[in-house]
N, C-alpha and C positions, 0 to 999 in steps of 0.2 A: 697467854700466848706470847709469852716474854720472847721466846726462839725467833718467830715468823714476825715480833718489832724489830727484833735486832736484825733480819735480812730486809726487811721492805727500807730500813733506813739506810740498807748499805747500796741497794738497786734504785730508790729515789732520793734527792735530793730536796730536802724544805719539802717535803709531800709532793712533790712533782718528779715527774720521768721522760728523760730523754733517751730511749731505747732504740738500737738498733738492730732487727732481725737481720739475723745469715744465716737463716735455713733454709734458701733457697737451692739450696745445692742437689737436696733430695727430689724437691718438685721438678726441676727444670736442668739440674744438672750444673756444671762449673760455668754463669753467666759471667760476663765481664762488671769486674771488680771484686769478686770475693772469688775470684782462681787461688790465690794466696790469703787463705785464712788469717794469716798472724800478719799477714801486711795491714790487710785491711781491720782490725782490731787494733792495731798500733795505732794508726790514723784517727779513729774516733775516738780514742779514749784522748787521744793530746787534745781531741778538738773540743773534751767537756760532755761526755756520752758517760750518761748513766751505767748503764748496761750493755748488755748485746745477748742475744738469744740464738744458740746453737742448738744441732742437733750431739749424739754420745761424742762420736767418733770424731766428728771436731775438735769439740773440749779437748778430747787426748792428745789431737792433733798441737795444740798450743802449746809455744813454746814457754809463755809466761803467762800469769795471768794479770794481762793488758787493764781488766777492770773487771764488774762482778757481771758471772755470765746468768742468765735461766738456759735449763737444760727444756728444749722444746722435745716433747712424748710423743708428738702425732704428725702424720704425715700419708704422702699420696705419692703417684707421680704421673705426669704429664702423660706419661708414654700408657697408662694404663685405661680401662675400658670406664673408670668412675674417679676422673681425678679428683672430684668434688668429694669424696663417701674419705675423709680422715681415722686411719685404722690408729692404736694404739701401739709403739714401737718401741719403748720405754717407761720406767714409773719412777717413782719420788726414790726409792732409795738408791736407785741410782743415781739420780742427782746428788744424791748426800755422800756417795761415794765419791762423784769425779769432782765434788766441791762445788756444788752449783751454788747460789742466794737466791733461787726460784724457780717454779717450776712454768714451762708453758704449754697449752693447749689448744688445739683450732678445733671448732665448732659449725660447720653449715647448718643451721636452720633452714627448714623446707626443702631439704633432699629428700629424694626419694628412691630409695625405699631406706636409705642411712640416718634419714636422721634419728630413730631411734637409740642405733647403737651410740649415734655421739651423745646425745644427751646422758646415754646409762655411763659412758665414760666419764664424761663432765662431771658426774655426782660421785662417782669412785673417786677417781683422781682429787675431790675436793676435799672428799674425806678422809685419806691418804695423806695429803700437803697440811691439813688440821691435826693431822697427830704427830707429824712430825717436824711441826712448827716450820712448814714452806711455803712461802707466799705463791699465790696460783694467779696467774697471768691467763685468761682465758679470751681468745680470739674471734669474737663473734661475727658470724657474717649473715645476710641471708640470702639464700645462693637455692636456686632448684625450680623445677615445671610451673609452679605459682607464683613466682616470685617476677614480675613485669618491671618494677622497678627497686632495683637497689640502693638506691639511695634516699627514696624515700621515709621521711624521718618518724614516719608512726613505725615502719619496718623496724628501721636504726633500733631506737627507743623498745621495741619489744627485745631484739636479740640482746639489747643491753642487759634488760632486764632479766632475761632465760638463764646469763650467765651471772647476774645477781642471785637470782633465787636460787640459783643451784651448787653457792657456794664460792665464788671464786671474790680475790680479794682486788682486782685487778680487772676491769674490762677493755678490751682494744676495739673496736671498730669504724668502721667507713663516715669520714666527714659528710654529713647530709647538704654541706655549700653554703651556708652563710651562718652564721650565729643566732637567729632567732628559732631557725628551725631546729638548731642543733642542741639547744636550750631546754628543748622538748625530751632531749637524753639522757643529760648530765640532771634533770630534776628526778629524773622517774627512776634512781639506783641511789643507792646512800653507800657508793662504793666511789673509789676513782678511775675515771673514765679517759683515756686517751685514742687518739685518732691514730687509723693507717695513713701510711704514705700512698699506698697504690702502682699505678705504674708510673715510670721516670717524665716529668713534666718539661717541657722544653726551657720553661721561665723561671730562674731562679725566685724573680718575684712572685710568684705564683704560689710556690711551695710557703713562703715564709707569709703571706696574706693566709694561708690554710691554718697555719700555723698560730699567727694571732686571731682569726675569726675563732678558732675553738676553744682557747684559752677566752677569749671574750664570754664564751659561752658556759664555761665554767669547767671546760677540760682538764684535767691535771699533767698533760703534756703528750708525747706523742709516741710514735711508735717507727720511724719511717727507715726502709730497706732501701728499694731504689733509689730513691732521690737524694739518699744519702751517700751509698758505696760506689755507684753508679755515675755521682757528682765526679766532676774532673777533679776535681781538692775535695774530698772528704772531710779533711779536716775544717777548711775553713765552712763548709756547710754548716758542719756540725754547733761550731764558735755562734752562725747567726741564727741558726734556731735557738741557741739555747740561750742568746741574747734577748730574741723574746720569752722564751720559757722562763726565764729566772731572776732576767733585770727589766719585764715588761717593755724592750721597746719595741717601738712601731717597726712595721714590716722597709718603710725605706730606711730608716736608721743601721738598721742590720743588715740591710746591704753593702755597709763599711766594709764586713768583715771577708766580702768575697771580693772584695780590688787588689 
C-alpha cells in the first residue's frame, strides 16, 4: 500500500495528526469563522495544522492549497428531519480527482433506523480508499434512542472499534475525560486514534488539558473544528496544541503560545 504511506505521511506528522474539520458549513451552514474558507485554511496551516477536512465544493473553492486536505463524503443537515442518519454525497475518486491525501467519513452508531446504511457505507468506502491507496479517516460517534451516555468509554471504545473492524486507517472520536478511561480506546484498535473537539469551550486551558490527557492516553492527536476556527487567533491555537501534540509539553507551558 505504498500510495495510502505516501499520503497518511503527507496528512500526519511523526505518526501524529493535527487536523482540522471545515465541514461544518453543510451541517449548520456558514458558522462564524469558516465564512471565508481560504482565510481560515491560511490560518491553520501557518499555525502547524496537519490537515484540514472539506467537503467537494470547498476544495474547488480554494485558492491554493494552504496544506493537505481529506475530501469528507458524508453529511446531513441541521434543517433536516434525521440530522443524525449521514447519507453518502461523494466517493474516493473524486477525491483523487480534486487532489485530496484522504478521505473522510462520519458514522453514528446506534441510529435508528440509519445505522445500518452507515455501516454498509463505512465498508464500501473502506474498500474503495484500499484500492486506491487513500487513507480513511472515519468519524465515529455514538449517537441514537439507546445511547444514554455519550461519553461513556465502553461506548467510545466499541465505536472505536466498529470503525477499526471495518476498515478505516484512521479513527476520530469523543474524548471520554480523563486518560485512564480513555486508555480503554486507544488499547482496543491497532489503528490511530484521535479525539473530537466538540463544541467551542470557553477555557483555552481546557481545550489543551483535552488535548494532553489523550495523548497521555496514547492518542495520536486530534481532530478539533470549533475550538480551533472559532478561537479568536486560530493560528496561535493551532502553535499550542501542537506544542503538546509534537514537542510533549504540558498543558500550562502551551499557553505561551496564546499571549
Amino acid at each position: 500500500m505504498w500510495g495510502k504511506d505516501v499520503r497518511l505521511s503527507r496528512i500526519m506528522r511523526d505518526g501524529k495528526m493535527l487536523c482540522v474539520p471545515m465541514d461544518h458549513g453543510l451541517t449548520n451552514g456558514p458558522i462564524r469563522g469558516i465564512e471565508n474558507i481560504n482565510a481560515a485554511a491560511e490560518k491553520v496551516a501557518r499555525g502547524g495544522a496537519t490537515c484540514i477536512v472539506l467537503h467537494k465544493g470547498m476544495i474547488k473553492s480554494l485558492n491554493k492549497p494552504h496544506l493537505p486536505v481529506l475530501l469528507h463524503i458524508s453529511g446531513s443537515t441541521s434543517l433536516g428531519p434525521e440530522p443524525n442518519r449521514k447519507v453518502r454525497v461523494a466517493d474516493v475518486v473524486e477525491g483523487i480527482k480534486l487532489g485530496a491525501d484522504g478521505i473522510s467519513v462520519h458514522v453514528n452508531v446506534g441510529g435508528e433506523p440509519s445505522e445500518p446504511d452507515m455501516l454498509v457505507k463505512l465498508g464500501e468506502v473502506a474498500a474503495e480508499a484500499d484500492e486506491f491507496g487513500m487513507p480513511l479517516l472515519a468519524m465515529m460517534y455514538a449517537r441514537g434512542p439507546n445511547i444514554k451516555d455519550k461519553y461513556d468509554p465502553t461506548l467510545i471504545a466499541h465505536v472505536a472499534r466498529v470503525g477499526a473492524e471495518l476498515g478505516a486507517d484512521i479513527v476520530k472520536v469523543p474524548y471520554t475525560g480523563d486518560p485512564d478511561s480513555f486508555k480503554l480506546v486507544t488499547k482496543g484498535v491497532n489503528i490511530p486514534v484521535i479525539i473530537a473537539g466538540g463544541p467551542k469551550m470557553e477555557k483555552d486551558i481546557d481545550v489543551l488539558r483535552m488535548v494532553a490527557g489523550a495523548m497521555e492516553a496514547g492518542a495520536s492527536g486530534v481532530a478539533f473544528g470549533r475550538n480551533v476556527f472559532q478561537h479568536e487567533n486560530p493560528e496561535k491555537m493551532v502553535r499550542a496544541i501542537a506544542s503538546i501534540i509534537f514537542e510533549k509539553r504540558e498543558p500550562e507551558e502551551a499557553l505561551v503560545f496564546l499571549k
